[in-house]
C-alpha positions, -999 to 999 in steps of 0.1 A, spaced: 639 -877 -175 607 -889 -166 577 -868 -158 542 -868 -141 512 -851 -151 491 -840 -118 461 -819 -114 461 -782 -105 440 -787 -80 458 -811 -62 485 -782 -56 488 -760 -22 470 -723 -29 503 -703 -33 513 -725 -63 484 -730 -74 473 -694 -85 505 -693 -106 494 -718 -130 464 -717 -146 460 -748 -170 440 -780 -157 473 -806 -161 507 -796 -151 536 -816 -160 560 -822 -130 598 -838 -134 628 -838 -123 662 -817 -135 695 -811 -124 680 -815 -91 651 -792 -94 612 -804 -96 597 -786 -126 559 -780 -129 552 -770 -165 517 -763 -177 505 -787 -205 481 -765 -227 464 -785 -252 462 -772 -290 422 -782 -291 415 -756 -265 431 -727 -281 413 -736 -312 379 -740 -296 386 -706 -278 395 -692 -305 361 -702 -322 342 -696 -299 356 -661 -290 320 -648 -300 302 -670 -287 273 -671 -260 279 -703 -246 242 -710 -257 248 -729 -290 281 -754 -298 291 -756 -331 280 -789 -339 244 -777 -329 251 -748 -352 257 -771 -384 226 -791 -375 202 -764 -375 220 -750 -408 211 -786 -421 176 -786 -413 171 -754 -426 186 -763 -459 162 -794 -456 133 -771 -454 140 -748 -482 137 -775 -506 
């Protein structure tokens, strides 16, 4: 079975507002073409930590200023 990995945005409206992740897998079975959205694991994690946040800072930002100030303390 092989498979292709397109963009979303390459896909006609009507389809397109079904599937809501970036890549989409398509292949072929039993005679059917299958689009299947590819999540990655990263972006769950990052929206997960970053559930509270602002936008405004990233965490690696966030772990430099904590360093600096650690840096000035002493």
């Amino acid at each position: 079975m092989d498979s292709v990995v397109i963009d979303r945005q390459i896909l006609p409206e009507p389809i397109f507002s079904y599937i809501h992740s970036e890549k989409i897998r398509m292949f072929k079975e039993n005679g059917n073409i299958i689009l299947s959205p590819i999540v990655e694991k990263y972006s769950i994690v990052e929206q997960a930590f970053g559930m509270f946040s602002d936008g405004k800072l990233s965490s690696e930002e966030f772990i430099k200023e904590k360093e600096i100030e650690k840096g000035l303390e002493m």
